[in-house]
Structures are given as structure tokens and as C-alpha cells.
N, C-alpha and C positions, 0 to 999 in steps of 0.2 A: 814850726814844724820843719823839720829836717828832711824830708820826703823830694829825694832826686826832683825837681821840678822839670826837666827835662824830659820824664815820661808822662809829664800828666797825659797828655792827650792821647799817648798810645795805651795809657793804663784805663781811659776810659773805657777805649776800644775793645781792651781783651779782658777785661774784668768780669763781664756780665757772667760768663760761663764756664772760664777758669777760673774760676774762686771768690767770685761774687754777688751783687744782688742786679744787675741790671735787666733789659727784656732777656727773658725764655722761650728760646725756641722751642718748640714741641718734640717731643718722642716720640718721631715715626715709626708705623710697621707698616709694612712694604702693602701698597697695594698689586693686583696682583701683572706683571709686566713678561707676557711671554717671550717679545725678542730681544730679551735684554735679558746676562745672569746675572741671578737673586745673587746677593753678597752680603751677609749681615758678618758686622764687628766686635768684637768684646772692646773695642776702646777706639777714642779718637783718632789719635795718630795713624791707625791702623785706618781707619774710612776713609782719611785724606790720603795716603799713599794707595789705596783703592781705586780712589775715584780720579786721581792723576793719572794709575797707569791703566785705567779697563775704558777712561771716557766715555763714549756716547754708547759703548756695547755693554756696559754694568747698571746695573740699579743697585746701590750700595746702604745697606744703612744700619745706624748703628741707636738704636732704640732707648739705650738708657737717660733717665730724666734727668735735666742738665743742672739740678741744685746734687746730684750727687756722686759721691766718689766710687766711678765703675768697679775699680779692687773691690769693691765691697759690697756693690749694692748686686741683690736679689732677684731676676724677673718672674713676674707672673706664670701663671702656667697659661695666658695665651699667648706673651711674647715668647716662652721657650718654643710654645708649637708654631710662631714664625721663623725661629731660627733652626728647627728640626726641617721646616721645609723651603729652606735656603737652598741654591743652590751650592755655594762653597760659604766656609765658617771661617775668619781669619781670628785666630788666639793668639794673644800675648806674648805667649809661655813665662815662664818663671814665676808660676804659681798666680799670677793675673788671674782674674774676674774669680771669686770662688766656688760661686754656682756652678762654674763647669765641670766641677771634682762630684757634683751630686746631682748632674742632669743625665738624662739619655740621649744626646746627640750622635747621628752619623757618620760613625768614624770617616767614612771612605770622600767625607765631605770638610774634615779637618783639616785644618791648615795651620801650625804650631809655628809661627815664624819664628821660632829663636831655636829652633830643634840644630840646624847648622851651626851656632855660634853658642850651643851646652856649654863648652870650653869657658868660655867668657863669663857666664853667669857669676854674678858676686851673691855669696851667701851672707846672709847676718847674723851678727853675733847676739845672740838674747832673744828675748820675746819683749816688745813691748804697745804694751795697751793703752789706747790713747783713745775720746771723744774727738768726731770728727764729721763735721755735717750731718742731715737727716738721720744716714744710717746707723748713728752713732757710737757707741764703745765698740772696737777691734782691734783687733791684733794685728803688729807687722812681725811676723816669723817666717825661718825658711829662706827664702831667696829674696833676693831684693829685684823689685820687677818692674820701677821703671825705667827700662832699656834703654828707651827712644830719646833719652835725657845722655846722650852719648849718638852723636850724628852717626861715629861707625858702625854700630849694631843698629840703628836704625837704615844705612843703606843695606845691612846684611837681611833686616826685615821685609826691606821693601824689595829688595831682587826674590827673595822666599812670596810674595805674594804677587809678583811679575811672573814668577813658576807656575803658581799655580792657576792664576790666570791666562796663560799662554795655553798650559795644558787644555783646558775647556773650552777655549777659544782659536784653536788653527789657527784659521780665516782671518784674526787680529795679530798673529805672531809681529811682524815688521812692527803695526802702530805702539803696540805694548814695548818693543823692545828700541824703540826710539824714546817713546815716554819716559824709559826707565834710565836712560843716558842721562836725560835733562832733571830728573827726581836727582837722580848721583849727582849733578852738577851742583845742581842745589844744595844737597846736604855735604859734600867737600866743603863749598866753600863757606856753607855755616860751623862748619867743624874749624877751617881754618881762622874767622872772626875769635870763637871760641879760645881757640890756644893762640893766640899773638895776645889778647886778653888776659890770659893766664899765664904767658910767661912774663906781663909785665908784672902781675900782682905776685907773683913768684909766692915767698911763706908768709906775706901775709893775713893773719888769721880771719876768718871769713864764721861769722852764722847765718845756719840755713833752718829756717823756722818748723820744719817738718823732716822726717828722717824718708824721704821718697829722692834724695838727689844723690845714690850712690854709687852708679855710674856718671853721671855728671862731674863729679870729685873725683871717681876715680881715673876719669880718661887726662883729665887737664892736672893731676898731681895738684890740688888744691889741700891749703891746710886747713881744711870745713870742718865745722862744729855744730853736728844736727842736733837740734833740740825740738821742745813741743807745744812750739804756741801756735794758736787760732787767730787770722788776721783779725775776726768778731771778735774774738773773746779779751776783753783786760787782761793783763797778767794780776797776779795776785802777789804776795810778800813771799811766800813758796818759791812760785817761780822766780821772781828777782832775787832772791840770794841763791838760787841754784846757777842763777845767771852769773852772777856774782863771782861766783866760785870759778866760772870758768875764764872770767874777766883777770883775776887772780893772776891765773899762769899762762890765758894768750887775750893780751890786750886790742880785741878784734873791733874792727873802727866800722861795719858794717854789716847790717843784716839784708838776707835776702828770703824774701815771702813768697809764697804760694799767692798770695791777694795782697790786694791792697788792707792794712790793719788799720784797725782806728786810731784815731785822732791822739784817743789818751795814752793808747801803745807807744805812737809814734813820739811822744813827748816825754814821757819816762827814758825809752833808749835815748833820746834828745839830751837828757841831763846826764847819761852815760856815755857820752858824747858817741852816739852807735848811729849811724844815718842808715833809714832804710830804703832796698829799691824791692821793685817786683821780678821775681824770676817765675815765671808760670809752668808746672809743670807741664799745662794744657791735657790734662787725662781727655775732659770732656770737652765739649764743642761750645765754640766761642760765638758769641751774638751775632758779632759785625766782621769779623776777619775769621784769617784760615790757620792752621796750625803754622807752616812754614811763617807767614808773618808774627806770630806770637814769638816763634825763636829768635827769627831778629830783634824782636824788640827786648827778648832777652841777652844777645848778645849786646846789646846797646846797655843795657844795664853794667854787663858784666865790664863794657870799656869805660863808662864813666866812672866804676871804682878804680880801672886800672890807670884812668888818667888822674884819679886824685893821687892815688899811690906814689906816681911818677911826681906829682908835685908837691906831697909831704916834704 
């Protein structure tokens, strides 16, 4: 098995809840906390730039169950009437979570972090429908919406939810806007890992086992090739000659997953000589670590292809 052996241990770590079966934290709703504001999130990344910049004055959280993909999963109608009685709503935007195109939420309590960087939005070409966890068969149409898979729209998200946390909070202005230094500090210099990574892999071709990395290709000028397989799932003779096909005209020497994929995946691309690593999107919340470390160990990933590169 061809499996970067270099991440075992950090892939145990982040596995459980980006993209895998390990312990499950639970899906909180907010008990009820009056000197602290309610915060509820449509997705992870969003909770952790929350709960970095509001600290000990937020109660933050983000409800959805951690086997499934927030783009697409559904809440209740008693987790809506939590989130109707939040006190602010951090969204996505770029068509994220789809429940919120058919719920009745508090405008004056929304918070669209990508409403500043519209410009930026990458649209998608086609429609296409794929099985994918619990929720299973959906559509990726429309816009492509994971943002935060590009550190610069995610410092543009996280100053958009420093806004609007400042705004409800005075009295925290200075703490939130120190907070919000050290978050940017943070995600520079994961943006900077990122592209010294990238410019050493320069046009070598690269697959990305889900079509969710299209700001991530598009900030580092990568030559990615999304495709659509399940870390659980085998491929089948289908997908190997569609792979095939692509193998054809860009001879791509590694794949990068959403999870870790089994054994017998990993041995198939093995005989196509294709090594895999883990790139986690991180949508949902991880067992044992935190978003910002998930990305590192995604930039780790992305330099040990660029150190094979360098020594092909």
C-alpha cells in the first residue's frame, strides 16, 4: 500500500469526522446561555473562526451530525427553531447548506460571509450527481462553495464574522480585533505553505477524489483533475477506465482524498502507479483536533507530493 506513510498518525487524528468512521462527537443545540451570544453555524470552519474570534463572550455551535455532509444535510424542525433563536447566523454563502434557501430564518440576524468577496465566487460548469454519505444522491450545481479550501477567502470570511461579531459586542471590540490579527496570521501563513507547495509541483497533474477542491486549485494554479470516488467505496471497472481515460492525456502520479479510502482502492491506484494522500476538506468537525490543524496536515500532504516531484 502506497499510502504516504508519513500521515498515518495525523490521519488517524483527523479522520474520524472529516471523512470517516472514528468516535462521533455529538450534535449540540445550544443550551440556553444568557451572558454569552448564541452563534449557531452552517458549517465548520465557520464555528472555528467563531469561536477564535468571540472566546469566552460566544456560545458557538454548529448542530449538524458529524457522519454527514452540511452542503447537504437537512435539520429538523427543532434544530431550525434553534437556529431561528440564535442570536447571530454565520452562512457560507455560495449556495452552502441548502436548507437555508427553504427555511424562515431572521434576516436581521444573517450573516453571508462571502457576500464581500461575490467577485471571487467560482461557478460550475454542469450539474453533476453523485452518492455521498448518509444523505445520499445530490447535486453539485451553481457555485462552487467550498471557499475556505483557499486561506484568502477564508481570512475574507473570518474578518465578515469579526464584523459581525464586534457589531453585538462593543464592550469586546479590542479582544475580537486582536483575535482577528492572530486568525490572519494563521491563515497567511497556511496560504503561504500552501503555494511554496504548489509552485514546486508546478503542472504536475494531480486527482482530487471529489469535485469540493475548486478554490483550492483555483488559488494555487494546480493542474487537478476532480473526479468521483468514495474513500468507502471500491471503484468498480466504470470508474477505472474513466480513470483510465484521464491517465491517457495527464499521467497524474497522485491522488488526493477527502478520507482515507480502503485498502483495495489504495491498491488498484498502487498498480497505476497513483500514491494516495489525505486532503480533508474539513466541512464537519473533527474528533480529536481543530480545523486550523486539519489544514496543516493538509499542507503536509500537499509538500510531501512536492518533495517527490523535486526528486522524480
Amino acid at each position: 500500500m502506497r499510502l504516504a506513510s508519513s500521515f498515518a498518525f495525523i490521519l488517524l487524528l483527523i479522520i474520524a469526522a472529516c471523512g470517516g468512521n472514528g468516535p462521533e462527537p455529538t450534535a449540540p443545540i445550544a443550551e440556553e446561555a444568557p451572558d454569552r451570544l448564541l452563534v449557531y453555524t452552517v458549517s465548520y470552519p465557520l464555528a472555528y473562526f467563531a469561536e477564535r474570534l468571540g472566546g469566552a463572550e460566544v456560545e458557538v455551535v454548529f448542530p449538524a451530525p458529524p457522519d454527514e455532509d452540511p452542503a447537504f444535510w437537512s435539520p429538523d424542525a427543532e434544530t431550525i427553531a434553534a437556529y431561528q433563536n440564535a442570536d447571530l447566523i454565520l452562512l457560507n454563502g455560495a449556495g452552502y447548506a441548502k436548507w437555508v434557501e427553504r427555511a424562515t430564518l431572521p434576516s436581521s440576524r444573517l450573516v453571508d460571509t462571502t457576500a464581500n468577496a461575490a467577485d471571487r465566487l467560482l461557478e460550475l460548469s454542469g450539474t453533476v450527481t453523485h452518492s455521498h454519505g448518509p444523505e445520499g444522491e445530490h447535486e453539485h450545481q451553481g457555485w462552487a462553495f467550498t471557499t475556505w479550501l483557499d486561506p484568502t477567502l477564508a481570512i475574507e470570511q473570518a474578518r465578515a464574522v469579526a464584523a459581525a461579531l464586534r457589531s453585538r459586542l462593543p464592550e469586546s471590540d479590542a479582544g475580537i480585533a486582536e483575535r482577528l490579527v492572530a486568525l490572519e496570521d494563521d491563515l497567511t501563513a497556511l496560504d503561504a505553505r500552501f503555494a511554496a507547495a504548489a509552485e514546486s509541483i508546478g503542472e504536475e497533474p494531480l486527482l482530487f477524489s471529489q469535485p469540493v477542491y475548486q478554490y483550492f486549485i483555483h488559488r494555487y494554479q494546480l493542474n487537478g483533475h476532480e473526479i468521483h470516488w468514495e474513500p468507502d467505496v471500491e471503484p468498480d471497472g466504470k470508474m477505472l477506465s474513466e480513470l483510465g481515460h484521464i491517465l491517457d492525456h495527464d499521467a497524474a502520479r497522485w491522488m488526493l482524498w477527502e478520507g482515507v479510502p480502503m485498502d483495495a482502492t489504495v491498491a488498484a491506484l498502487d498498480e497505476r502507479e497513483i500514491s494516495s494522500v489525505v486532503f480533508s476538506p474539513c466541512a464537519n468537525t473533527p474528533a480529536q483536533v481543530d480545523w486550523l490543524t486539519v489544514m496543516n496536515a493538509n499542507a503536509e500532504a500537499l509538500e510531501t507530493i512536492a518533495a517527490a516531484h523535486r526528486s522524480h
